[in-house]
Structures are given as C-alpha cells and as structure tokens.
C-alpha positions as CSV (number, residue, x, y, z in Angstrom):
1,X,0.0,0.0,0.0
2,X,2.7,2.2,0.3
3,X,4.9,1.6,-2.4
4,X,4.5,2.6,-5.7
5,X,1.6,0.4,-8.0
6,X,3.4,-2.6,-10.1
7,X,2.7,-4.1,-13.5
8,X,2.5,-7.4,-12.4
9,X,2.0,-9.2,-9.1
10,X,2.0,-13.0,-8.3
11,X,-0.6,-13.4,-6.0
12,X,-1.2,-16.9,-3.9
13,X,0.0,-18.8,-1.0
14,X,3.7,-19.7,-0.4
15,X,3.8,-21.7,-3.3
16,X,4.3,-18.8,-5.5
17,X,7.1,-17.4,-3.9
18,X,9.5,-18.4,-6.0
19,X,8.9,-16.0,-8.9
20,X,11.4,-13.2,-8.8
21,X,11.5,-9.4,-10.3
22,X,14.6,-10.5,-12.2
23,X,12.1,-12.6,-14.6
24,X,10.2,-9.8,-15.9
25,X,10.6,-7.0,-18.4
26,X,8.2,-5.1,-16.0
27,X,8.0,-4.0,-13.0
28,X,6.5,-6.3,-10.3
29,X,6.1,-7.8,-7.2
30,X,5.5,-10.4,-5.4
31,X,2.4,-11.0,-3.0
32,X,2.6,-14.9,-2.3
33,X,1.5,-15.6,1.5
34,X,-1.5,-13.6,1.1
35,X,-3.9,-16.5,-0.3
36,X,-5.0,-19.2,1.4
37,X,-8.5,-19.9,0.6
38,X,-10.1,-18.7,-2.4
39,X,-12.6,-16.7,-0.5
40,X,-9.3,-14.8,0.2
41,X,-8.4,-13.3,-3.3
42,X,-12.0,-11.3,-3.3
43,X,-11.7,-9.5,-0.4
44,X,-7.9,-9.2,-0.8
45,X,-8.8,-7.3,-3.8
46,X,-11.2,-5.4,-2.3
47,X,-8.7,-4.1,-0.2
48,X,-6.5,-2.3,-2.4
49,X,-7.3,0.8,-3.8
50,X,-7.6,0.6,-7.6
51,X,-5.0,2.9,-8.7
52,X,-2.4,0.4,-6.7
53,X,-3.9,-2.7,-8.7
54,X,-1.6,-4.0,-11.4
55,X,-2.0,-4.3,-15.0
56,X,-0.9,-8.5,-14.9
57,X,-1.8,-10.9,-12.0
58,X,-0.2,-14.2,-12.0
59,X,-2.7,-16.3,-9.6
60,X,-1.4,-19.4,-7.9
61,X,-4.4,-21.7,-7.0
62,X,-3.6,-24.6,-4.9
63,X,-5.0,-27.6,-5.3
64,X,-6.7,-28.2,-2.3
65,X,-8.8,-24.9,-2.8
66,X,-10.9,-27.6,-4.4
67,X,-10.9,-29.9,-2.5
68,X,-14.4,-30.5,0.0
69,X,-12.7,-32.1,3.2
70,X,-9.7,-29.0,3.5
71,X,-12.0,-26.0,1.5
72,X,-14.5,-26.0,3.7
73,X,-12.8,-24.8,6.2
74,X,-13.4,-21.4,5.2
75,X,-11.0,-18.8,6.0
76,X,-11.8,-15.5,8.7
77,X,-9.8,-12.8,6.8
78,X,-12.1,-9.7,6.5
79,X,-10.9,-6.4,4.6
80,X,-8.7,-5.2,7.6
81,X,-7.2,-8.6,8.0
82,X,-3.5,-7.5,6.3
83,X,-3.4,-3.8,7.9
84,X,-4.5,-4.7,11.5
85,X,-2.4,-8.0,11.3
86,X,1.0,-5.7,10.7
87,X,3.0,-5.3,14.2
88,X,6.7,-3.4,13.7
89,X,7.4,-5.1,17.2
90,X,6.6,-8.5,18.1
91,X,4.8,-10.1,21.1
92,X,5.8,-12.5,23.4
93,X,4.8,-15.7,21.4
94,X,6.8,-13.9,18.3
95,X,10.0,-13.6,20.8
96,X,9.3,-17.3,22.2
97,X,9.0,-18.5,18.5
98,X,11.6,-17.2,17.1
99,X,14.1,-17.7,20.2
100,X,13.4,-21.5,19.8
101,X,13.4,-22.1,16.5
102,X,16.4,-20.4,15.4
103,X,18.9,-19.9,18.5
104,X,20.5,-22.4,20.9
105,X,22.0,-19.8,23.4
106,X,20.7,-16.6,24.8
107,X,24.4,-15.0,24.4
108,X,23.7,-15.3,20.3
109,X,19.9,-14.3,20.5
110,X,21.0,-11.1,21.9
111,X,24.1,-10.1,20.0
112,X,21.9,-11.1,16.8
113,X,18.7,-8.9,18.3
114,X,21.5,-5.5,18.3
115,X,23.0,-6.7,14.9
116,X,19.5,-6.3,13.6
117,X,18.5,-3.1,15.2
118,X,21.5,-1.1,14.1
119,X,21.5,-2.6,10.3
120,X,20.3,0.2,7.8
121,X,18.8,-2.4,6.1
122,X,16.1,-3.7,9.3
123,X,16.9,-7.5,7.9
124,X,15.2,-9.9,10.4
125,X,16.5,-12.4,13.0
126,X,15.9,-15.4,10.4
127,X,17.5,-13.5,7.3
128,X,20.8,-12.6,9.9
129,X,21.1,-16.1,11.0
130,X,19.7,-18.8,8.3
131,X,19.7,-16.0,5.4
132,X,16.1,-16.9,4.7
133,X,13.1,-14.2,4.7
134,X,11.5,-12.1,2.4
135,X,13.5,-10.5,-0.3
136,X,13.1,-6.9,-1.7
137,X,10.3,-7.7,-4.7
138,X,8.5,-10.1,-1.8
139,X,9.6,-13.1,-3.3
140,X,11.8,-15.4,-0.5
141,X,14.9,-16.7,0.0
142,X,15.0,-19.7,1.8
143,X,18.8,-19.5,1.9
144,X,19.9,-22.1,4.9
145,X,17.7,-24.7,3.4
146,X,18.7,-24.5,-0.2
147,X,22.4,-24.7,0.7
148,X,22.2,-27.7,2.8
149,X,20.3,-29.5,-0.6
150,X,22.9,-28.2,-2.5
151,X,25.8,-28.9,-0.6
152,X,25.1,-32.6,0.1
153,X,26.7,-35.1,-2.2
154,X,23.6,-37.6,-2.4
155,X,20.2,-36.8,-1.4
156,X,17.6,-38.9,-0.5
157,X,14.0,-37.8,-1.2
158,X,12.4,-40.2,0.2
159,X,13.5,-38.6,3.6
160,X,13.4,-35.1,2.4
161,X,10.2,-35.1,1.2
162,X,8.8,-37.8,4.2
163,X,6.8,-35.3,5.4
164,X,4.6,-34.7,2.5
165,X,4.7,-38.8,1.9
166,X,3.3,-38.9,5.1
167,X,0.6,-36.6,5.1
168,X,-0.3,-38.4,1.6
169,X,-0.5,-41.3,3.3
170,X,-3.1,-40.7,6.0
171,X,-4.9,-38.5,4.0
172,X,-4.5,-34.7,6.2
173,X,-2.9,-31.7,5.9
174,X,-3.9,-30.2,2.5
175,X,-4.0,-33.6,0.9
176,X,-6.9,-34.9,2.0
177,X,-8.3,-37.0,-0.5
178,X,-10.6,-36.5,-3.0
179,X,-12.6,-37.6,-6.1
180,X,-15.2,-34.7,-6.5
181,X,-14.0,-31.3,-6.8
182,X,-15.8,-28.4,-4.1
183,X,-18.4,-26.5,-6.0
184,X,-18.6,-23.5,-4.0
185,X,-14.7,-23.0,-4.9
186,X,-15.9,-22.3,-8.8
187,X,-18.7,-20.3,-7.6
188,X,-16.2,-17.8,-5.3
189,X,-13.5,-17.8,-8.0
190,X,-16.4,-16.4,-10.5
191,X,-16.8,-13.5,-7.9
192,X,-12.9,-13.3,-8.0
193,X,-12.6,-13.4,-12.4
194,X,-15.7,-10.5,-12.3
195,X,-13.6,-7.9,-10.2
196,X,-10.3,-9.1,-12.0
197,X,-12.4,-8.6,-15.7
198,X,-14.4,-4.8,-13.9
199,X,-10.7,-3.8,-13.6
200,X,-9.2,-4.5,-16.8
201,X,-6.7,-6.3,-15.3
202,X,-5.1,-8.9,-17.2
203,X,-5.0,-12.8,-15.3
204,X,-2.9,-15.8,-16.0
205,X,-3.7,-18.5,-13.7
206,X,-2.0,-22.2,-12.9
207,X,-2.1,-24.8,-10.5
208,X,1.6,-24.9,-9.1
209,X,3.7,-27.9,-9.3
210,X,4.3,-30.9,-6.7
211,X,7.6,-32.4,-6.7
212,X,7.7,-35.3,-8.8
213,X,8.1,-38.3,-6.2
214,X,4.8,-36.3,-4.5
215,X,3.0,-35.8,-7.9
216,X,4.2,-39.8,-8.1
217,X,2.7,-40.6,-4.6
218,X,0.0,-39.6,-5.1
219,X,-0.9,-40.9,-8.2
220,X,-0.5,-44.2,-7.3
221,X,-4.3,-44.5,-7.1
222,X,-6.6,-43.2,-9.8
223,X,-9.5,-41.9,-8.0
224,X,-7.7,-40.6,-4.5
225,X,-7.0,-37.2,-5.9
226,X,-8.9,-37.1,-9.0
227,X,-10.9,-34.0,-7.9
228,X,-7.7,-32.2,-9.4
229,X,-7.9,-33.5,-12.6
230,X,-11.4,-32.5,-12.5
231,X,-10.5,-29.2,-11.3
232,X,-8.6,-28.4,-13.7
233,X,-10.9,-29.3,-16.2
234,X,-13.7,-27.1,-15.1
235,X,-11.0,-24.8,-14.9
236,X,-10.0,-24.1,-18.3
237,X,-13.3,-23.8,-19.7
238,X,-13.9,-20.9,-16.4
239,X,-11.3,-19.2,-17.2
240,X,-11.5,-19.3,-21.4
241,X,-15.1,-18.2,-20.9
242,X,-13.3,-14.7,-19.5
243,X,-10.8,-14.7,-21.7
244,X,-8.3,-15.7,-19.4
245,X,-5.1,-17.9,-18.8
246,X,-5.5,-21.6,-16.7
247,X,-2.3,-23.9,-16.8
248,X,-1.9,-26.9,-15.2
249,X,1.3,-27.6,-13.7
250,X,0.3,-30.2,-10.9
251,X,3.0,-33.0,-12.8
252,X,6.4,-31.2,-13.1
253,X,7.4,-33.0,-15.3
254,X,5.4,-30.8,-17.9
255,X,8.4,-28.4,-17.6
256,X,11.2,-30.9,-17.0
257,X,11.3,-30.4,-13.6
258,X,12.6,-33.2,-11.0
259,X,13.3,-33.5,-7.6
260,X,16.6,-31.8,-7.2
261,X,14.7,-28.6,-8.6
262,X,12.6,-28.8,-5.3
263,X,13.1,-27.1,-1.9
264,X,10.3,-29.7,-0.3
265,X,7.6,-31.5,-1.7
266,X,5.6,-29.1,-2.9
267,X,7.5,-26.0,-3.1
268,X,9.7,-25.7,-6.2
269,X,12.8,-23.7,-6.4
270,X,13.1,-20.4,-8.7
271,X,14.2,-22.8,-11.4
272,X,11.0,-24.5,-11.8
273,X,9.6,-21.1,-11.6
274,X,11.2,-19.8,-14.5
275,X,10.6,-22.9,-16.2
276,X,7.1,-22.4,-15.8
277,X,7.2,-18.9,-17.1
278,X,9.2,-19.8,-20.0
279,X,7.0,-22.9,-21.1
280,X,3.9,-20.1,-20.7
281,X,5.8,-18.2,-23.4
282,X,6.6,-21.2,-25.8
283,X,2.9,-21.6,-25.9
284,X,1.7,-18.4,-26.6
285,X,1.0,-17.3,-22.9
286,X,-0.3,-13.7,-22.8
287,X,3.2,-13.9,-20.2
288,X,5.7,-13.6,-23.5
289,X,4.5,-10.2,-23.1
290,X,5.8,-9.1,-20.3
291,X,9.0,-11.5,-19.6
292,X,12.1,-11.1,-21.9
293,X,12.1,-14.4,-23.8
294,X,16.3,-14.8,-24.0
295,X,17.3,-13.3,-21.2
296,X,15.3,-15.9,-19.3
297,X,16.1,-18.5,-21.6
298,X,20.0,-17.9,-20.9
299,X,19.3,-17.8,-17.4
300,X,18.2,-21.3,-17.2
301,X,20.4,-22.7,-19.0
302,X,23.2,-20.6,-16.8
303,X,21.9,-21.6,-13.1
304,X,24.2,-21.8,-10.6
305,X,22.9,-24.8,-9.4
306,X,18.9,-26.9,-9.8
307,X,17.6,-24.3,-7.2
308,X,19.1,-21.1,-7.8
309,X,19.6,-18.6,-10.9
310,X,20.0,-15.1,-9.1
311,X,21.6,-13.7,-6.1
C-alpha cells in the first residue's frame, strides 16, 4: 500500500514465492503468503485501492482450494485482515518463536537482536542467522535450506520429502483425499474473475507444481485425488469463458522439472519457476508479453545450481 503500483503481481500462497522481479521486463512484485483460501483473493482485492492494482496478475491456486474435506474450512480474513495483522514489534509468542526455532544460546539471540537493530537495512532475525526471509520484490529466499540441498553429495528424497509422503499417506494436511472437486470454490472464484475482468486487469492463472516423487505418490491410485484432474478441467473452460489464462502444472514434469529442482515437496525452487514462465511463453502465454524471452532462456540454461539462478 505504500509503495508505488506494479505491473505485475504473483498473487497466492507460499507456493508462488519463487517467482522473482529479475524474470520480468516489467515491473513487479511479489504478494505470495496472502492466499490461502479462495474466498481470500475477493476481499484481498477489495482491499487495495484501484489505482495500486496492477495491469498482470499471475494467480497461484492450490490444489486443495478444491478440495471439500480441507476448502470448507473457510477462512476468517475480513478487509482489515492484512493492515491490522501488521505489528513493527513482536509479542511474546513472536519472541518465544523465534528464540526456539532459530537460536540455541541466549548470548547469540541477543548479539543477533543489536545486529538487527543497528543494520540500515532492518533485515530480520531469520534473514541474519539462516539467510532466509523475504527479499526486496517479496519473493523469498529460503537460503539455509537450499544450501544444505545443495551442498550434500547424495540426497535422499524419500526422507526429504517424508513429510509430504506422510501426510499423503493418512490423507490430512492439505492432501486430503478426494474424487469430487468443491463447488462453491468455482462459484467464489467467478466472484474473483468479475472484479479481476471490472478492472481491466489482465490474469494468468495455474495450478503450481508438486515435486515429482509427491506428484508420483500420489498418483498411485486413480480416483484418490482425482478432484484435481477434475478441477482443472472445469477450470480451463472458467477461465477461457473470461478470456483468461488456466495452466496446469500439478506434474512437473510438464516443464522438465525433477526433484533436485525442489526445496520440499511441494515448493519448487526459482528454477521451476522460471521454467514455468518460460514454457507459458513457448505456448503463446499472454506472459511472452511481459518477460524477456532470452534473457530468461539464458538464465536457465546458466543456473548456478537446480535451485538457484540469481543472487
């Protein structure tokens, strides 16, 4: 709200954090984290004041927005949600959270604390010690994590990914299953597509990726998740019927994307990212628009390493 309007925002849960400013030709901005039930998007919308709304939105929609036994557990957020949820200190729990997560000594929670409140910059506690947090465009770096993937000679994804496996496996935790999709999720994302189309704003939507031992899992059986499939169905003709953008990119393998691209099991590096924007553009994507084709082209084929491509 305070910054200056952007041409193009990625807009969804954590899974579309990945997508950096450095892959567009325009300005932009990323506001993954916001979303977590459909119902969200309207009044997240709502919120923000029409001359900060963006020209582009690239919408993230998790699977499990359709899905009856997680979706109907509808979300609370009302139009003040995001302003009054903003603290610049935090509470008690904040300090207890973040003293056990990340420190082991109260000697380095407290030289860390004055690191962080003389730095020009404000970073946070978790970007200072585990260089993970929110970047600049609001995309995030999960730092820590990526270099211990990176730096291990072998790894196993059965165990990195167990947790995911697990929840697949008794059903819970966003991947509950499923055959038939939620019909009041295609009745609030109509609400969503009429302010997006009142606004001229342009959309490109897409389910995001699963890793592909995940996608693998939980495939295994034909009918435990095929509310997706449906989904994504129903989908494509919603969104043609606006004249809008649906991909489906549930199966990474659509973009060549494997396991080593992955930070978990469901949360792809910026590699798959670009990936995804790139294979938008090879099929004429109204995203070739606003992404410079061989810059990003180069970039890919340049990565540092399966998670990373910039600094």
């Amino acid at each position: 709200l305070n910054n200056n309007s952007y041409d193009i925002w990625a807009l969804g849960s954590s899974r579309v954090l990945q997508f950096r400013e450095q892959m567009f030709s325009s300005s932009f901005y990323n506001l993954g984290l916001m979303i977590s039930h459909i119902s969200d998007i309207k009044i997240f919308l709502k919120t923000i004041p029409k001359d900060k709304l963006p020209k582009v939105i690239i919408l993230g929609l998790d699977q499990w927005m359709f899905n009856e036994d997680w979706a109907s557990n509808k979300s609370f957020k009302n139009h003040n949600y995001w302003e009054n949820s903003f603290r610049f200190f935090p509470n008690k729990s904040d300090v207890h959270f973040v003293y056990s997560k990340i420190f082991k000594e109260e000697l380095q929670y407290f030289e860390t604390l004055k690191k962080a409140i003389s730095s020009k910059n404000k970073f946070g506690l978790s970007a200072l010690v585990k260089n993970s947090g929110i970047r600049f465009d609001g995309s995030k770096n999960y730092g820590e994590k990526i270099q211990l993937l990176v730096n291990k000679k072998k790894v196993n994804y059965s165990l990195e990914f167990a947790n995911i496996i697990d929840r697949i496996n008794n059903s819970n935790r966003r991947f509950q299953y499923g055959e038939t999709p939620r019909q009041e999720s295609f009745l609030e994302l109509s609400e969503v597509l009429d302010i997006i189309k009142n606004n001229n704003i342009k959309l490109i939507s897409l389910f995001t990726p699963f890793s592909k031992k995940v996608y693998d899992k939980m495939n295994e059986s034909d009918i435990r998740y095929d509310y997706i499939k449906k989904s994504a169905e129903r989908l494509n003709i919603l969104f043609a019927a606006y004249g809008f953008e649906f991909w489906d990119y549930s199966n990474p393998s659509i973009i060549n994307s494997s396991n080593i691209e992955f930070i978990d099991g469901f949360h792809g590096g910026e590699l798959t990212y670009a990936k995804i924007l790139l294979n938008m553009s090879e099929n004429n994507s109204l995203a070739n628009k606003y992404i410079s084709y061989g810059s990003l082209k180069n970039d890919i084929k340049n990565t540092k390493n399966k998670l990373i491509i910039y600094d």
